[in-house]
N, C-alpha and C positions, 0 to 999 in steps of 0.2 A: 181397476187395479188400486184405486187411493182410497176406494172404500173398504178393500180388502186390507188392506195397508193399517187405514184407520182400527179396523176392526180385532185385527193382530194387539194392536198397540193397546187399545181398550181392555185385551183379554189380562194383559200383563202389568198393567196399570190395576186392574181391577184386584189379581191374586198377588198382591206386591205390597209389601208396605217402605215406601218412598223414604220415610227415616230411616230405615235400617237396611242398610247398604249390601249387608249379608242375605238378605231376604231377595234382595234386590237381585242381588248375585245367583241365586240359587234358582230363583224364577228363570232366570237367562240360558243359564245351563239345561233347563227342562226343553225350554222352547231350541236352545240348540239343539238337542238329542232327538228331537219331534222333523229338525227341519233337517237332519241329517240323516233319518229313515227316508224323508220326500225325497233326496238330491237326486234319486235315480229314478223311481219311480212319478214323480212327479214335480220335477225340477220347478217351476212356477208356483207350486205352492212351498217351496223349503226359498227360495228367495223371498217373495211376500214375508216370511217367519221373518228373515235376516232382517230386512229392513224395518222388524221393530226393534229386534234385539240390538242393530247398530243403533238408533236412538236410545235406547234405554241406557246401553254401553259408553254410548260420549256423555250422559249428563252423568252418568256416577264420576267420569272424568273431570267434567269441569266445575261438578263439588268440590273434589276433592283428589286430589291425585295418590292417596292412601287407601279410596277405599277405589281403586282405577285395575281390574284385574287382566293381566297381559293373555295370561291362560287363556280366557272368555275372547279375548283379541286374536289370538291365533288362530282359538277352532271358529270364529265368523271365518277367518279370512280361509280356512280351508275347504268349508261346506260352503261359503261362496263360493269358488274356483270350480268346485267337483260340482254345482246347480250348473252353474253359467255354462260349463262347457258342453253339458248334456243338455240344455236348451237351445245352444247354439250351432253348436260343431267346433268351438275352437276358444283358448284363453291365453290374454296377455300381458296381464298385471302382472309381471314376474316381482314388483315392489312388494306387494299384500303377501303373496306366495311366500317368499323370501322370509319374511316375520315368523311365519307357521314354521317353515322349515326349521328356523336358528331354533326356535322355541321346544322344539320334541327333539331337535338334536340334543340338546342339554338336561333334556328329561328322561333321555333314552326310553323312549315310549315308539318303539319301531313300527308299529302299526302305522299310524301318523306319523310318521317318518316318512315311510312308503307312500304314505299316499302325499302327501310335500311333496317327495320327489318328481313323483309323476308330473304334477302341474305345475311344478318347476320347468320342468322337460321339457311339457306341452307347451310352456311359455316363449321358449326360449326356439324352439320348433318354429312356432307359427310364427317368429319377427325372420328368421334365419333357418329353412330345411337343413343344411348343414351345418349347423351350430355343434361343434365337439362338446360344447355344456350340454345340450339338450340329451346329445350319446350317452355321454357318460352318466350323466342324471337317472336315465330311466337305466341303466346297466343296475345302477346303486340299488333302484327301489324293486329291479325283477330280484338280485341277488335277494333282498330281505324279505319279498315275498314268498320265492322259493324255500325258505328257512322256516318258514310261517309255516306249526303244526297246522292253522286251524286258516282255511283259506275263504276270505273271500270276493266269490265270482264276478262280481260287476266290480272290483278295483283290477282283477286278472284280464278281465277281458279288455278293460281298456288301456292296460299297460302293454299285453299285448298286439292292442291296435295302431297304437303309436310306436312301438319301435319296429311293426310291421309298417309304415309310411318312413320310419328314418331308414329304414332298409331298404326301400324302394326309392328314396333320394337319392342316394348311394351308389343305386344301382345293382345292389344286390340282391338280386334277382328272386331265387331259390330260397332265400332265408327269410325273404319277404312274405313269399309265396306260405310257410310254413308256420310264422307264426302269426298270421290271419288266419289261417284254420285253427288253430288252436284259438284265439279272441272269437274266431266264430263257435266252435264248441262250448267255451266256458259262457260266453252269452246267451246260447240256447241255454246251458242249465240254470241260468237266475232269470230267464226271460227280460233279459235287459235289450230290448226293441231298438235302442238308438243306437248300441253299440254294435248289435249284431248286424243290421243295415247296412251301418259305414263300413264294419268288414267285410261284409260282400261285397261292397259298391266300390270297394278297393281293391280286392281280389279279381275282379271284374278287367277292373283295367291293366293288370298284368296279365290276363289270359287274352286279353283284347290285341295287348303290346306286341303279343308273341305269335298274334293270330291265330288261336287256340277259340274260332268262335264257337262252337258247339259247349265247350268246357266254361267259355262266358255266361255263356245266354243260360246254363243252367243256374250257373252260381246264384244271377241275381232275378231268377222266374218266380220266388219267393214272395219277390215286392210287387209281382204285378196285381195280387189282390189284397195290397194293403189300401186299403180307402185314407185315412189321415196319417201323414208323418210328418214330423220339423221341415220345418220350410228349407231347413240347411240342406237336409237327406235328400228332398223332393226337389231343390236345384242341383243338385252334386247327381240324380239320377235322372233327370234329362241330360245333362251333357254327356254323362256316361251314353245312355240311348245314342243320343246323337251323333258319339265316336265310334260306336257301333254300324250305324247304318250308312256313316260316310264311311268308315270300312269297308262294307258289302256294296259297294258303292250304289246306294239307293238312296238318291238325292230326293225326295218325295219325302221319305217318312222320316230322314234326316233333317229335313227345314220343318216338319212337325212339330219337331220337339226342342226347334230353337225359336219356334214362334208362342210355346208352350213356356219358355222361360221368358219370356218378352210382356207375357201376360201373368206373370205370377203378381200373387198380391207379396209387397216387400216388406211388409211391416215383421213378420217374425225376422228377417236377416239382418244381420248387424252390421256384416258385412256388403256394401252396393251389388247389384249386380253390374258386371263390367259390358256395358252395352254398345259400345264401341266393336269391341271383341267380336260379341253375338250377333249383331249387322256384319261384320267382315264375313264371319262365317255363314252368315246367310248369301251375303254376294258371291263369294266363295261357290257355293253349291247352284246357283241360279245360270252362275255362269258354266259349271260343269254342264248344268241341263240346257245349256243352249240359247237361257232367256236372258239377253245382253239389260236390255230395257231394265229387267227389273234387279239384273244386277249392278246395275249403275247407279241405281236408285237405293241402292243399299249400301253401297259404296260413300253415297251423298248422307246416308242415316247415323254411318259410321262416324263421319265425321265429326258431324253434327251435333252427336250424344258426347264428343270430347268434351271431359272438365278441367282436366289437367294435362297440359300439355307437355309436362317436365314428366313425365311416366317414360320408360325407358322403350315401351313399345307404339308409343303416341304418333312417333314418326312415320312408321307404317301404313298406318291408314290413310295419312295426309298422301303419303305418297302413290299407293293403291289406286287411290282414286283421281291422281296430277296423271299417274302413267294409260288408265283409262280415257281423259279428256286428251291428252296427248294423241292416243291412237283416233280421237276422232278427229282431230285437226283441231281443238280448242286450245291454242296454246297460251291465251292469255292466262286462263283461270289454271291450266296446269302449270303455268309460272310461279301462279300464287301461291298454289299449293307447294310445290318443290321448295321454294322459299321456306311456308310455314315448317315443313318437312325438317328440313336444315336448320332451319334454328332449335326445333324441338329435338333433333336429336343432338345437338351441341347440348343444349342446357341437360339432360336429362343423363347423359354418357359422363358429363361433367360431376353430375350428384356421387353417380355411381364410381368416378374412378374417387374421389374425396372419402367416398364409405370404404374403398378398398385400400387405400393409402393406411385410413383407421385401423384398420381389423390387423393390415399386418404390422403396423407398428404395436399393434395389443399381442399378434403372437411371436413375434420374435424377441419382444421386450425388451426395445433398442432403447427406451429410456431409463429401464432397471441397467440395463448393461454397462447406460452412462455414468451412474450414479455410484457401479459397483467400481468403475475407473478410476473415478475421483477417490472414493473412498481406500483404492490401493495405493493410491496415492499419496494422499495423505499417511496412510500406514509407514510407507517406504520412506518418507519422513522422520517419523519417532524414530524407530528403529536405526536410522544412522544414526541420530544425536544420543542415545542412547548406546550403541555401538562405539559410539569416540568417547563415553565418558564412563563404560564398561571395560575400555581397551586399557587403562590402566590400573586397574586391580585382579579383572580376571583374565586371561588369557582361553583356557579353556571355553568359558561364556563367551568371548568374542568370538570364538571357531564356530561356534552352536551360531549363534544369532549370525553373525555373515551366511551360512548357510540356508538359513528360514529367507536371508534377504535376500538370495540369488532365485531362491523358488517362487517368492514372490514377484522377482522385477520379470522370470521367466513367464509367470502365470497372465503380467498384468500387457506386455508385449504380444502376447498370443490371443489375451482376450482384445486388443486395440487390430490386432490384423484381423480375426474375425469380424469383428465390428467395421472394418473398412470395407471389408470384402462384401459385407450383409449389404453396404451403401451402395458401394459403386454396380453389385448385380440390381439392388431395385432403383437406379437411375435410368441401367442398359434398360432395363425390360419394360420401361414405363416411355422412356422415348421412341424405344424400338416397336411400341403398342401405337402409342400416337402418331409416327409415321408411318407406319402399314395401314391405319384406319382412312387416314384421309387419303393413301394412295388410291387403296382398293377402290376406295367410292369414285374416284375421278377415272379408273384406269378403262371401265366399259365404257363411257363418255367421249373418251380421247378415241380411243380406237373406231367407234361411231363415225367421229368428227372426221380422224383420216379419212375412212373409206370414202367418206361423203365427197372430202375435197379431191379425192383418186379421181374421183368421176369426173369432175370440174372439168379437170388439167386435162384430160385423155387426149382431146383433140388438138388440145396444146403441145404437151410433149408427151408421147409416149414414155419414153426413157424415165419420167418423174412419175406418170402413172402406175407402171412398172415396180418402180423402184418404192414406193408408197403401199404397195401390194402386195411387194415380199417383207415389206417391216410389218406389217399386219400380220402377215404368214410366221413369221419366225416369234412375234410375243403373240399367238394366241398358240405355238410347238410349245412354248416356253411353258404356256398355261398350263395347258394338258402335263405336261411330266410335273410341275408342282401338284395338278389334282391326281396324278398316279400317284407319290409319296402318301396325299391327303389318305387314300381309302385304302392304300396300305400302308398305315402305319398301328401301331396296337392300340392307342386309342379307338380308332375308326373299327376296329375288329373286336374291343372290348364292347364297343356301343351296340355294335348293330351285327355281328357276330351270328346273333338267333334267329336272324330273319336266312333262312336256305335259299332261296330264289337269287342270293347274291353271288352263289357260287358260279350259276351260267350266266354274270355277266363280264363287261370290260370296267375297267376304271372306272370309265366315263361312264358308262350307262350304272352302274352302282351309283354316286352321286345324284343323277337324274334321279332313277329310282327312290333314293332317300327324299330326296327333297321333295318330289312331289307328295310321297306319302305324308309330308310333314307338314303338307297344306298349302305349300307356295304355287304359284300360280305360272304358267310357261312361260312371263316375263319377267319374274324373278329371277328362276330360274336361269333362264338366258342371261340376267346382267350379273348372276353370280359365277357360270362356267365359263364367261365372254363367249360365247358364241351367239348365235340369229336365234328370234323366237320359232320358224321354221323348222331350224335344224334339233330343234326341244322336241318337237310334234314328232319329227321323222327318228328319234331316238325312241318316243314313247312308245310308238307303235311298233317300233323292232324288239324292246322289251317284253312288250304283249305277248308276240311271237313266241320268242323264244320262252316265256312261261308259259306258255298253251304247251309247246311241243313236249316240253320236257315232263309234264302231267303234275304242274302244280295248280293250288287253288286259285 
């Protein structure tokens, strides 16, 4: 790469003449246009271009900040974004991005407007899937694509690939579905390989979602004799494979293709693979197939491969594998784990309520709001002193201005109860979060423990056994009608609504049903519905049933 690198730099060093900054400039501008034909077709070589041209580009800077052209600055930082993300899968400089944008904003060069936009989008996408900037962003650049006599296909396809993934964040569904067909049409017609890929291999997993596997398996049978593709494509399509075959519940060709990502060479991803994950999910399905051994042993890999324990799903796996040594009688080491469990989910639940306190203090604009208080205030202000020193020459103007001041002290009252009101709900709901959190976690625990001590006592006193047995009885009555609200409510019917097998069930067995399909294990499970890992088994297999009878897949 540094000889390619080198070699770039010599070419333009070579047809440049170094005094004259114009020359300088115009060379830059050649090798842009060169490495902005590559960024789709050959993204590794329109980078290699960038990183002479950004050399060439800082030393005319630190000649001279006159002969420093912003122009040249912009379109690097746009054919950078639009290389990087077709070599990788993904961009997050929204800073670089940003520059390009202001820059063709104010040039009204809409071509390059749209395409800013987009990798604005993408930016803002990959830190935050629902990000209302990322939404709005790509709305701005499909609107001025659309408008565009002279269209083209590889900026279409992948503006339609991204707001077919912010649709599918969303959750919606249908309109996800629709314009990946279309990103996948306009990518057949420029033969753009990485884009069309990802909109199968996205497509994929909405037909997957909805259990449409025949409609799956065709979308992405395309890739099965592609020989080389981005390492990003060729991990994003094994796990696909592997949500597929843990679907069809074929644990065999499913751990295939997580042993397939375990072995990939990583040097093309930018991003780690998350290996923690991929051991869970291997434990995960060993234990489906009955082979405890070697899902304990994956359980211990999972762990093992944690780097960061503040990760907001790090706690899991500690715990996965404390509730496994638990069930064998190892309880010192499940101690340990339950410990590290707990702490990593305090710290990591902590990051994330801090990032959430952020985001809505940015969208409801409690410190604009502050600022506009003072500010009326200060208003309401002048306007008396000026009112009492008005009241005696004009009368008429004093009727005028007392009336501007009663609609101001009304505007800035109303805006002060708002403002109390915004307070005092994100107090309620931030306390009201933190104690429901630590409840939940202790309340399977506690009920455990009764039953335990029920048994102690029997021969002691009945009346106390008894009586220990119906408070059991009455908060696990209690359970069950909060989990009937759960799976009827419109959320829980907006989520999962598409799956039909839900219709022959109960409350209770819908939740089971969810959750297992969602990967949890029957003691999860159990310490989420408070009831026995038993009573999960004698659920699952009544489920079964009843999908047999009723002639579902």
């Amino acid at each position: 790469m540094k000889l390619v690198v080198l070699f770039f730099s010599s070419l333009i060093l070579l047809s440049c003449d170094a005094r004259q900054s114009k020359t300088v400039q115009e060379c830059c501008r050649e090798s842009l246009s060169k490495a902005d034909q590559y960024s789709y077709t050959d993204p590794d070589k329109a980078l290699h271009i960038l990183d002479s041209v950004k050399q060439k580009n800082n030393l005319l800077f630190v000649k001279s900040k006159a002969d420093y052209n912003p122009g040249l600055n912009a379109y690097t930082n746009l054919i950078y974004a639009i290389s990087y993300e077709q070599k990788y899968g993904h961009f997050l400089n929204d800073s670089i991005i940003n520059i390009s944008c202001e820059w063709y904003k104010n040039k009204k060069d809409n071509y390059n407007i749209c395409r800013s936009l987009l990798y604005k989008s993408i930016s803002s996408y990959s830190k935050n899937r629902l990000d209302s900037l990322a939404f709005r962003s790509i709305n701005q650049a499909i609107d001025i694509y659309e408008k565009s006599p002279n269209k083209d296909y590889d900026l279409g396809a992948k503006l339609y690939l991204y707001l077919g993934k912010q649709y599918r964040a969303s959750s919606n569904t249908e309109q996800a579905i629709d314009v990946y067909k279309h990103s996948i049409s306009l990518a057949e017609k420029c033969d753009n390989k990485n884009t069309l890929y990802s909109s199968k291999i996205e497509l994929f997993g909405l037909y997957l979602a909805s259990r449409n596997f025949s409609e799956a398996l065709n979308t992405i049978s395309i890739l099965a004799d592609v020989d080389t593709m981005p390492k990003f494509i060729e991990y994003n399509l094994y796990l696909s494979m592997y949500n597929y075959y843990s679907a069809k519940k074929d644990g065999e060709i499913a751990l295939e293709y997580l042993r397939k990502v375990t072995k990939m060479d990583t040097t093309g991803l930018v991003r780690s693979i998350n290996f923690p994950r991929i051991y869970y999910l291997m434990s995960l399905q060993y234990n489906r197939l009955g082979q405890s051994d070697s899902s304990l042993a994956y359980s211990k890999a999972s762990v093992e491969s944690v780097k960061d324990t503040t990760l907001p799903d790090t706690h899991f796996y500690y715990r996965t594998l404390a509730d496994k040594y638990q069930q064998q009688g190892n309880y010192k080491d499940a101690a340990a784990l339950y410990r590290k469990a707990h702490y990593s989910y305090i710290i990591s639940y902590t990051r994330l309520s801090q990032k959430k306190v952020i985001e809505l203090e940015s969208k409801l604009n409690l410190i604009k709001l502050d600022q506009t208080i003072e500010r009326l205030k200060t208003q309401s202000k002048i306007i008396l002193y000026l009112s009492l020193f008005a009241l005696t020459f004009l009368s008429l103007f004093s009727l005028n201005f007392f009336k501007k001041y009663r609609q101001n002290k009304s505007r800035l009252a109303h805006l002060k109860t708002v403002h109390d009101q915004l307070s005092q709900n994100y107090n309620a709901k931030w306390l009201e979060s933190e104690l429901l959190r630590h409840s939940s976690a202790t309340i399977t625990k506690l009920t455990d423990n009764i039953i335990l001590e029920a048994g102690k006592i029997r021969k002691i006193s009945k009346e106390s056994f008894e009586n220990l047995n119906n408070l059991v009885d009455t908060t696990n009555t209690h359970t069950r009608s909060y989990l009937s609200e759960i799976s009827n409510s419109q959320h829980f019917k907006k989520q999962y609504g598409h799956i039909t097998e839900l219709s022959i069930m109960t409350d209770f067995e819908k939740l089971v049903y969810i959750l297992n399909e969602e990967g949890y294990s029957n003691n999860d499970i159990a310490n989420f519905l408070n009831t026995s890992h038993s009573s999960i088994r004698s659920v699952k297999v009544k489920i079964q049933k009843k999908i047999q009878k009723n002639g579902f897949e």
